[in-house]
OpenMM code with the backbone's topology and positions (N, CA, C; nanometers):
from openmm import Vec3, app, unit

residues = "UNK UNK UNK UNK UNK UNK UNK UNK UNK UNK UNK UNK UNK UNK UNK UNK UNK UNK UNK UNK UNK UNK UNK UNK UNK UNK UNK UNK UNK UNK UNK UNK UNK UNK UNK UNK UNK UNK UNK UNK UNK UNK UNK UNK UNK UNK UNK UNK UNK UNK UNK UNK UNK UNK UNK UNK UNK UNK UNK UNK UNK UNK UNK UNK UNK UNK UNK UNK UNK UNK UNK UNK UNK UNK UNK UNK UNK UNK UNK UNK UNK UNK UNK UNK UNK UNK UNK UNK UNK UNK UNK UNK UNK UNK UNK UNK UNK UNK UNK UNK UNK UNK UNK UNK UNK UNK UNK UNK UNK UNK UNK UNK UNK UNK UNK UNK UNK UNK UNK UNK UNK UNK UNK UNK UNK UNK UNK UNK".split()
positions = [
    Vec3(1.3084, 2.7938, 5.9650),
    Vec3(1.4014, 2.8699, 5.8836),
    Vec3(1.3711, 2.8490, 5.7359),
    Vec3(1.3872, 2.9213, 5.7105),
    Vec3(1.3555, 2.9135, 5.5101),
    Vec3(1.5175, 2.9393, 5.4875),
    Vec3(1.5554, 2.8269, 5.3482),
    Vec3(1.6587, 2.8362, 5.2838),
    Vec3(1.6541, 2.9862, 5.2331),
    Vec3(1.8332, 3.0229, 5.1844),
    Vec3(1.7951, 3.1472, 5.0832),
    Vec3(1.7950, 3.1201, 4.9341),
    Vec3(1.7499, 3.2004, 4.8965),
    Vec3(1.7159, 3.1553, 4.7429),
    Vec3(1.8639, 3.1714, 4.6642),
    Vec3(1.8582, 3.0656, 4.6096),
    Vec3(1.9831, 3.0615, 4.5033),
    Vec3(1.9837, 3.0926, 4.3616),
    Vec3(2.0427, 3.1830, 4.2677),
    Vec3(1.9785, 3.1809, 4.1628),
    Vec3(2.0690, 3.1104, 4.0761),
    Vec3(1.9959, 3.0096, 3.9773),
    Vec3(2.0040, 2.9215, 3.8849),
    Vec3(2.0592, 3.0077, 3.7582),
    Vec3(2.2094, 2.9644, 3.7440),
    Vec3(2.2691, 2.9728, 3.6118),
    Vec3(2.2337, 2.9096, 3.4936),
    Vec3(2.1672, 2.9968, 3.4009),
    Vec3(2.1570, 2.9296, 3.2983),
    Vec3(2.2044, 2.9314, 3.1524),
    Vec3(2.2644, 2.8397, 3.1258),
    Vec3(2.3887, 2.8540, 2.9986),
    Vec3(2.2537, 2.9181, 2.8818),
    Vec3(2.3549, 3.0488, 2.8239),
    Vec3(2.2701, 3.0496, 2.7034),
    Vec3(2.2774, 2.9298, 2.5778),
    Vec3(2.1778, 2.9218, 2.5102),
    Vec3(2.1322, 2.7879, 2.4342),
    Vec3(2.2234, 2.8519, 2.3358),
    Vec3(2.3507, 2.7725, 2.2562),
    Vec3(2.4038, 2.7835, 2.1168),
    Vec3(2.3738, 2.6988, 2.0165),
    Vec3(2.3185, 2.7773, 1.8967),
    Vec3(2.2967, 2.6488, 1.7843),
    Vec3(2.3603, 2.5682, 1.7781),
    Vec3(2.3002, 2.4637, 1.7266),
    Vec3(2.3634, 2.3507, 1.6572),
    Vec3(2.4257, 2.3533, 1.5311),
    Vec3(2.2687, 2.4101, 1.5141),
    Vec3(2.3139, 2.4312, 1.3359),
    Vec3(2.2210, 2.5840, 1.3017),
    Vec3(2.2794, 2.6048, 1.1881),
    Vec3(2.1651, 2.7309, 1.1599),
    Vec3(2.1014, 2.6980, 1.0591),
    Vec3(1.9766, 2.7285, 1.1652),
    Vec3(1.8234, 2.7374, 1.0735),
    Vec3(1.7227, 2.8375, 1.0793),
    Vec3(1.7952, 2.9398, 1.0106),
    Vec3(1.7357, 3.0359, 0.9935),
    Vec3(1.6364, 3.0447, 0.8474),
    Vec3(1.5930, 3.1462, 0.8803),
    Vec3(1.4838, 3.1624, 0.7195),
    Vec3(1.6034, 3.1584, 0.6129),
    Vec3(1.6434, 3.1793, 0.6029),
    Vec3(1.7460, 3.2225, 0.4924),
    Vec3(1.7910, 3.1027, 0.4684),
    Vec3(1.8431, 3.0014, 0.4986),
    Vec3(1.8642, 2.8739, 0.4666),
    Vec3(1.7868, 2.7870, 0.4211),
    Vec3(1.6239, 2.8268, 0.4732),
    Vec3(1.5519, 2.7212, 0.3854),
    Vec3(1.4438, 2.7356, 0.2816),
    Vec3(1.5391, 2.8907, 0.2011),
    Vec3(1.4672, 2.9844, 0.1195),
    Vec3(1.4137, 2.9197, -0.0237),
    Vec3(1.5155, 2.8523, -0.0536),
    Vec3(1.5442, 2.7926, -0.1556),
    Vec3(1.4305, 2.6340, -0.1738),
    Vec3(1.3884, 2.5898, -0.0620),
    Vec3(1.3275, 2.4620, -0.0151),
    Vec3(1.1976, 2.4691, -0.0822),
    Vec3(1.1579, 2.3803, -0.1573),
    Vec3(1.0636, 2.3681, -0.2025),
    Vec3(0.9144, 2.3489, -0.1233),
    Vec3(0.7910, 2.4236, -0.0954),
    Vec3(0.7160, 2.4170, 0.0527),
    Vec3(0.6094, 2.3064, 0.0003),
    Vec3(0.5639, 2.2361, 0.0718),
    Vec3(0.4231, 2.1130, 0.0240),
    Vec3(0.3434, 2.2024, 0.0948),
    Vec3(0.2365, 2.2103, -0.0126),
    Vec3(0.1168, 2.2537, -0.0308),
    Vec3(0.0552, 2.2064, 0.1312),
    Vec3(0.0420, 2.2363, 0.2616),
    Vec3(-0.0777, 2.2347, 0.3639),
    Vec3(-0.2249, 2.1924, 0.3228),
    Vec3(-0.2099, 2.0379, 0.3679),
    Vec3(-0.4324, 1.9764, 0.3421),
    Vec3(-0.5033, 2.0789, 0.4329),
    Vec3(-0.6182, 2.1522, 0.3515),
    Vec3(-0.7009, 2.2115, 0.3994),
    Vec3(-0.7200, 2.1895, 0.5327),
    Vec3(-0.7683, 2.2980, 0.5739),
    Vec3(-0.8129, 2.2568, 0.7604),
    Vec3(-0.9473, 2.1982, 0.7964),
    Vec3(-1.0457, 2.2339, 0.6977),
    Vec3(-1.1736, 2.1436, 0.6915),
    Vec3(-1.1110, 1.9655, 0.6594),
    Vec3(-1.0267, 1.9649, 0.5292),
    Vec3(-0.9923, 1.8367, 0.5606),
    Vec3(-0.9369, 1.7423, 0.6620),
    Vec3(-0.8509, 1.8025, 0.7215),
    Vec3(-0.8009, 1.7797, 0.8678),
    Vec3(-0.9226, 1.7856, 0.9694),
    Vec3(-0.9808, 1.8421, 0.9540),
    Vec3(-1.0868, 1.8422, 1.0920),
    Vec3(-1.1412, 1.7018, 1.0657),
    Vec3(-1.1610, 1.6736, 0.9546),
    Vec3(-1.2904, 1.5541, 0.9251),
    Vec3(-1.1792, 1.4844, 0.8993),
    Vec3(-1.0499, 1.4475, 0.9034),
    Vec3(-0.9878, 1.3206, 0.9289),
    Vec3(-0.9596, 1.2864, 1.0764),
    Vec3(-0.9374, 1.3828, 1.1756),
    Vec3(-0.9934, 1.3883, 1.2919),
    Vec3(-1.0748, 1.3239, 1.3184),
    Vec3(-1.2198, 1.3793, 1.2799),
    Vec3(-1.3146, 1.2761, 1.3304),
    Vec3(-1.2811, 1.1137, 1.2755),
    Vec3(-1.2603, 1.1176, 1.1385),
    Vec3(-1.2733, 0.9723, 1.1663),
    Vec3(-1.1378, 0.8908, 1.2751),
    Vec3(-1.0195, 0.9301, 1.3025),
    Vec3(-1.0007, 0.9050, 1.3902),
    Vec3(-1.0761, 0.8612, 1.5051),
    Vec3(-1.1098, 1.0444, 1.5618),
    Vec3(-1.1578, 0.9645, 1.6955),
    Vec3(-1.2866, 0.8711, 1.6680),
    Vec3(-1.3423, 0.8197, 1.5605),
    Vec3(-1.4374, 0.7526, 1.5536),
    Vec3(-1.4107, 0.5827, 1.5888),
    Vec3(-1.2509, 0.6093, 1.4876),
    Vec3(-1.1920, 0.4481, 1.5051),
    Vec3(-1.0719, 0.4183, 1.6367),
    Vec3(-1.1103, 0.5655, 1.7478),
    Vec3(-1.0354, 0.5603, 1.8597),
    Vec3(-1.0845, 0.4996, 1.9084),
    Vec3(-1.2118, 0.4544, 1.9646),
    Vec3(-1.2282, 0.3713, 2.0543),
    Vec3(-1.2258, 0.2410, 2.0404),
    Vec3(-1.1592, 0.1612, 2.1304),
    Vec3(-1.1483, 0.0169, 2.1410),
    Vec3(-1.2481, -0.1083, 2.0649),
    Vec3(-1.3643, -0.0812, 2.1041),
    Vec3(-1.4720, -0.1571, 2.0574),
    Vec3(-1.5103, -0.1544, 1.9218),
    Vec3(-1.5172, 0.0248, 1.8683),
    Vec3(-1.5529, 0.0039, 1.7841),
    Vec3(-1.4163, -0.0105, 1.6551),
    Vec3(-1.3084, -0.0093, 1.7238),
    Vec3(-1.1923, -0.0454, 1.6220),
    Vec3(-1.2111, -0.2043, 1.5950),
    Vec3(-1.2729, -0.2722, 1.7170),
    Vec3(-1.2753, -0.4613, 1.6902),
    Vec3(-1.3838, -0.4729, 1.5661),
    Vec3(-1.4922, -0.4078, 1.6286),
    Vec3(-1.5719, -0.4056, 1.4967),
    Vec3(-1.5236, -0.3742, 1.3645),
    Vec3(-1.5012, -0.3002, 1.3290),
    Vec3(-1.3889, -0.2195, 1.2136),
    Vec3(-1.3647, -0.3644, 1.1648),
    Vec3(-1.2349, -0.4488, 1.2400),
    Vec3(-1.1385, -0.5044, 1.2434),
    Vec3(-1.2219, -0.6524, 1.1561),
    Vec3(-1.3076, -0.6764, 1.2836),
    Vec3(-1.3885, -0.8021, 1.2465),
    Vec3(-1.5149, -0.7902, 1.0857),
    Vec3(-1.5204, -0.6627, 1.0293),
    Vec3(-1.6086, -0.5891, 0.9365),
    Vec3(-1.5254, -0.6205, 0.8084),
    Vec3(-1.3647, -0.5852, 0.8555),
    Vec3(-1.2834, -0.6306, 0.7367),
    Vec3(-1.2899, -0.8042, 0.7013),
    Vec3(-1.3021, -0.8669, 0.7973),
    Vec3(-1.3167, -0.9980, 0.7254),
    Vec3(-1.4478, -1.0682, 0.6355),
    Vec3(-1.5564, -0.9889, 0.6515),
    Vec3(-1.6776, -1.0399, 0.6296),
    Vec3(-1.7805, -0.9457, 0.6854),
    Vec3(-1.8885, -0.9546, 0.5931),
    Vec3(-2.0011, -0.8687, 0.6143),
    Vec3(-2.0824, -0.9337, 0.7020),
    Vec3(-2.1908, -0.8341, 0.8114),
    Vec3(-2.2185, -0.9091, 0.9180),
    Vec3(-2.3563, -0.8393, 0.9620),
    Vec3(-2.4367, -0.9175, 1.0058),
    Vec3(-2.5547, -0.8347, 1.0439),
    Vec3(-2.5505, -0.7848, 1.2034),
    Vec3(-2.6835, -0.6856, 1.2468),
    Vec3(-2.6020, -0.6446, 1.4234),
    Vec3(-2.6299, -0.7627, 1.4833),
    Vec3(-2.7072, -0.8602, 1.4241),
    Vec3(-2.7176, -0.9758, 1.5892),
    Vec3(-2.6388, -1.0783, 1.5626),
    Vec3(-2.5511, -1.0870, 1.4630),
    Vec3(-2.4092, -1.1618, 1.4559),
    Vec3(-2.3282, -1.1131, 1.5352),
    Vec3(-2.3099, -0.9613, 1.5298),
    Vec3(-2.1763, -0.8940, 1.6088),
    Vec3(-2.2410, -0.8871, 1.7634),
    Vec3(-2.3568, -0.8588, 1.8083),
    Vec3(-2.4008, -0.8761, 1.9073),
    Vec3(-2.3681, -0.9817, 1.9708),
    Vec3(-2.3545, -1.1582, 1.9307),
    Vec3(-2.3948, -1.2235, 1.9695),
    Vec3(-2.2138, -1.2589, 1.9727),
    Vec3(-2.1393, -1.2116, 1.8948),
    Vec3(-2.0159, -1.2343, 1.8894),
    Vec3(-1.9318, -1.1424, 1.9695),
    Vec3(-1.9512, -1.0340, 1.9656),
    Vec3(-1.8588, -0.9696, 2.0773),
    Vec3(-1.9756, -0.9801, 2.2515),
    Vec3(-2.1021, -1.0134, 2.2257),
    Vec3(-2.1429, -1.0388, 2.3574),
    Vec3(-2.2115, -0.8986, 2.4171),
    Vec3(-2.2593, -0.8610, 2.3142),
    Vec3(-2.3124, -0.7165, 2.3539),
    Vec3(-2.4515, -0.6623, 2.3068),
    Vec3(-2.5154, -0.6116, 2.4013),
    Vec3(-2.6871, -0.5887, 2.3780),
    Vec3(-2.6387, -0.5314, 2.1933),
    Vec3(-2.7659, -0.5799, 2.1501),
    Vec3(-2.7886, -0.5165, 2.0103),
    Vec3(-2.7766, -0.3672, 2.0086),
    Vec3(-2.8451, -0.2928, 2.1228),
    Vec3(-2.8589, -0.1838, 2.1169),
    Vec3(-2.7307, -0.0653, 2.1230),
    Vec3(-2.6702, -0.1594, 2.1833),
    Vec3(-2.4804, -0.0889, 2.2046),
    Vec3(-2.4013, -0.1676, 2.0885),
    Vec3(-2.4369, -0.2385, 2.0097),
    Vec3(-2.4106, -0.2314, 1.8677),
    Vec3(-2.4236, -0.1808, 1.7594),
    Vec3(-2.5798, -0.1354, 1.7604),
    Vec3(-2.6358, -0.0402, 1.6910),
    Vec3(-2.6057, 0.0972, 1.7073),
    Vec3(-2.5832, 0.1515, 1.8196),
    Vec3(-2.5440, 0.2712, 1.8409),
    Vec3(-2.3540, 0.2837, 1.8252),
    Vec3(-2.3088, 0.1868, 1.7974),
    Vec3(-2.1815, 0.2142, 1.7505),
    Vec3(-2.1884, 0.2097, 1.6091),
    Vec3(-2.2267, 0.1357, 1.5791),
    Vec3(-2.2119, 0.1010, 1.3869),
    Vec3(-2.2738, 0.2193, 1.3406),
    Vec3(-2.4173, 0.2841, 1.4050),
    Vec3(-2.4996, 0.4406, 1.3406),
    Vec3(-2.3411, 0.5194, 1.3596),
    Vec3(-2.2130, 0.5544, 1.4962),
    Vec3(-2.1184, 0.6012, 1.4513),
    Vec3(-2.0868, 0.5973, 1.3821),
    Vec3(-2.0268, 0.4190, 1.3533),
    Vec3(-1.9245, 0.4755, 1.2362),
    Vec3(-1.9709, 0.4575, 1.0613),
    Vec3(-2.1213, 0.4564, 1.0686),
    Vec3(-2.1891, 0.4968, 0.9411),
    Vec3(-2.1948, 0.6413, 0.9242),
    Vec3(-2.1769, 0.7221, 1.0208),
    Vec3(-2.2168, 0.9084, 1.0189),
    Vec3(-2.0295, 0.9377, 0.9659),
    Vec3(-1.9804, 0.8516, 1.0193),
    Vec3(-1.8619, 0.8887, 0.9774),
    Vec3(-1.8390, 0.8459, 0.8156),
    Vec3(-1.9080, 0.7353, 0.7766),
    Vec3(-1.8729, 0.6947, 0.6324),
    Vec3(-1.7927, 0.5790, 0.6437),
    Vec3(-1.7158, 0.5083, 0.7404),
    Vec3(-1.6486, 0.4113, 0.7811),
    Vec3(-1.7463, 0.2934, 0.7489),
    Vec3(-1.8538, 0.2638, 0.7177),
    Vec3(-1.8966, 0.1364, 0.7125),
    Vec3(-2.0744, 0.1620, 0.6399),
    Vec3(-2.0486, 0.0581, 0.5829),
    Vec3(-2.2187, 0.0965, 0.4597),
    Vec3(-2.2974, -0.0473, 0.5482),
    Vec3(-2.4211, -0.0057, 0.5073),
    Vec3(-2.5214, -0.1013, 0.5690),
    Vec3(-2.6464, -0.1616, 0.4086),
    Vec3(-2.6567, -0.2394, 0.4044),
    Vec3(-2.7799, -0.3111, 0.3250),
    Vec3(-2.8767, -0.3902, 0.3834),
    Vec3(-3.0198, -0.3886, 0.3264),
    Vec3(-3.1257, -0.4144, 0.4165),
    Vec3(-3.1527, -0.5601, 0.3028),
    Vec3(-3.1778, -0.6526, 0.3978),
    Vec3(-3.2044, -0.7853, 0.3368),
    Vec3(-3.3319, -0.8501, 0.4469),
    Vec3(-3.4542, -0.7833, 0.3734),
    Vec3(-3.6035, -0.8196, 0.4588),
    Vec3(-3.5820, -0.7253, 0.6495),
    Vec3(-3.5688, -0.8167, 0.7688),
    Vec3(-3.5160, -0.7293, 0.8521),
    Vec3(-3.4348, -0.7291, 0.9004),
    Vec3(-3.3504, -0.7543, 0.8167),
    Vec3(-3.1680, -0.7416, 0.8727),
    Vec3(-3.1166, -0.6834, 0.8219),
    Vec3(-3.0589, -0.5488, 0.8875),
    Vec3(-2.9255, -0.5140, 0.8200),
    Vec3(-2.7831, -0.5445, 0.8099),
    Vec3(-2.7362, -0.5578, 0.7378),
    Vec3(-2.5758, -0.6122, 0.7344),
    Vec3(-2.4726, -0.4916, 0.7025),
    Vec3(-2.3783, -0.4949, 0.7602),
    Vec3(-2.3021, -0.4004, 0.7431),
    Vec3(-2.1234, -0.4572, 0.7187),
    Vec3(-2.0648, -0.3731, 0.6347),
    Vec3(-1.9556, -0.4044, 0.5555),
    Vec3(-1.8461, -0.2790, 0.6083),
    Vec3(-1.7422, -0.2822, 0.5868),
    Vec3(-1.6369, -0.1697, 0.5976),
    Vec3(-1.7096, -0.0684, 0.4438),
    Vec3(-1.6506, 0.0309, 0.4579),
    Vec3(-1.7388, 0.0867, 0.2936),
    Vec3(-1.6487, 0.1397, 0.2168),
    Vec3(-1.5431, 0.1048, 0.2192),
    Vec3(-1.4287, 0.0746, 0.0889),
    Vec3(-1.2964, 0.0215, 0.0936),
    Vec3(-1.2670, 0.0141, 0.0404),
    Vec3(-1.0885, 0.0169, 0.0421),
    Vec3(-1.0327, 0.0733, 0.1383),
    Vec3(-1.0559, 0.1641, 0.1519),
    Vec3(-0.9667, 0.2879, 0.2499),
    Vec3(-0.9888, 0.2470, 0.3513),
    Vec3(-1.0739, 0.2048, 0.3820),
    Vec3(-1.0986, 0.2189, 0.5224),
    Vec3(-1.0757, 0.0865, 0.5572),
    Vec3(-1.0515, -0.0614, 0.4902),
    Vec3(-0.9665, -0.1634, 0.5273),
    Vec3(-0.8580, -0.1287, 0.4957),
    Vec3(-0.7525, -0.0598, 0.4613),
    Vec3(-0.6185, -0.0374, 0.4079),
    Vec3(-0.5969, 0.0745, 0.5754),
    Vec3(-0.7060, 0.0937, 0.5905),
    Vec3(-0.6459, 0.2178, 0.7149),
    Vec3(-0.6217, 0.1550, 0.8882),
    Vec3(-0.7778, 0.0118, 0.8328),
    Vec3(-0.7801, -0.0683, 0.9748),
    Vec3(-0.6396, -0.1196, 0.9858),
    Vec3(-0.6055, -0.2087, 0.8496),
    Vec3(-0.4690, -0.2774, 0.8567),
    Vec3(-0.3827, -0.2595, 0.9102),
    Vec3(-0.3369, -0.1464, 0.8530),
    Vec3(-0.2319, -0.0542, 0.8852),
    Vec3(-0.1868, 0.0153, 1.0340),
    Vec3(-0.3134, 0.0486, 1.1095),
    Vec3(-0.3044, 0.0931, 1.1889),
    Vec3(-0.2869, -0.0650, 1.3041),
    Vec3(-0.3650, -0.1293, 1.2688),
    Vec3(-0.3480, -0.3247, 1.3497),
    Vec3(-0.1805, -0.3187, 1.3228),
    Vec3(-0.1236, -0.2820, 1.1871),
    Vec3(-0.0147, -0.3585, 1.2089),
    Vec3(0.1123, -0.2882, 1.2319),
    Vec3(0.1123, -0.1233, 1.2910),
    Vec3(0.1585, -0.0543, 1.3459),
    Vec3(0.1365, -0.0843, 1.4772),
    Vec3(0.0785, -0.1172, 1.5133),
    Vec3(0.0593, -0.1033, 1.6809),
    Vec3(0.0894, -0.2442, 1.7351),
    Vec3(0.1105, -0.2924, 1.6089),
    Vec3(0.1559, -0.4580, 1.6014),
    Vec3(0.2941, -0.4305, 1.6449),
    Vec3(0.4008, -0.3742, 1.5808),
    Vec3(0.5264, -0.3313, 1.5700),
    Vec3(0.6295, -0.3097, 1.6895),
    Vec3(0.7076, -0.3675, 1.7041),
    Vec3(0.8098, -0.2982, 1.8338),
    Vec3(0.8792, -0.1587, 1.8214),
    Vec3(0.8245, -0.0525, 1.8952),
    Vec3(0.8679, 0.0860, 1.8616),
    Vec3(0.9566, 0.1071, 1.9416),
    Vec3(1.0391, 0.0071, 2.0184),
    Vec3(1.0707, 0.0561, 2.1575),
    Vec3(1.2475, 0.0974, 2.1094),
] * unit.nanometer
topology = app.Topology()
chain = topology.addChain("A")
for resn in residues:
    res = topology.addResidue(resn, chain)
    for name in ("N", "CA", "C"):
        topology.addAtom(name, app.Element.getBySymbol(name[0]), res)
């Protein structure tokens, strides 16, 4: 047997409040960041989305480091070090200097330790 179908009353929705155009005529509008700018803050996001290379980030803010320090410190082939740090150098997140055959690599400004911080100490936070 099949049930019969019942049809579902549904209260029409009454404002709360009115917010219509006309009310927020007067409102002063902030200027919208370009959409090229947004795209490329995006990327660096998802650049500093992933786990690993946010530790790096993290550990970059304390001290400048060459890849077979971080290799040897997070425990990971050179080569999956190197291919994260070339990330987040394409992104601009981190500068490199050549000292004979080592390169060392640093966070590559301000911003981008003010952004690791911040984001460590948000996620630090009880949101609940």
């Amino acid at each position: 047997k099949t049930k019969p179908k019942t049809k579902i009353k549904r209260k029409k929705a009454v404002p709360v409040d009115d917010c219509s155009s006309s009310r927020h005529a007067g409102k002063k509008k902030k200027k919208l960041t370009d959409s090229v700018i947004l795209e490329r803050a995006a990327e660096i996001f998802r650049a500093i989305g992933d786990t690993p290379r946010l530790r790096m980030l993290e550990r970059l803010a304390s001290d400048e480091c060459c890849v077979t320090e971080l290799a040897e410190e997070f425990e990971e082939e050179i080569s999956t070090i190197s291919q994260r740090l070339r990330l987040l150098r394409r992104e601009n997140l981190v500068k490199r200097r050549r000292d004979g055959k080592h390169f060392f690599y640093r966070l590559a400004d301000e911003h981008v330790f003010n952004l690791i911080q911040t984001v460590i100490e948000h996620a630090n936070e009880d949101h609940r």
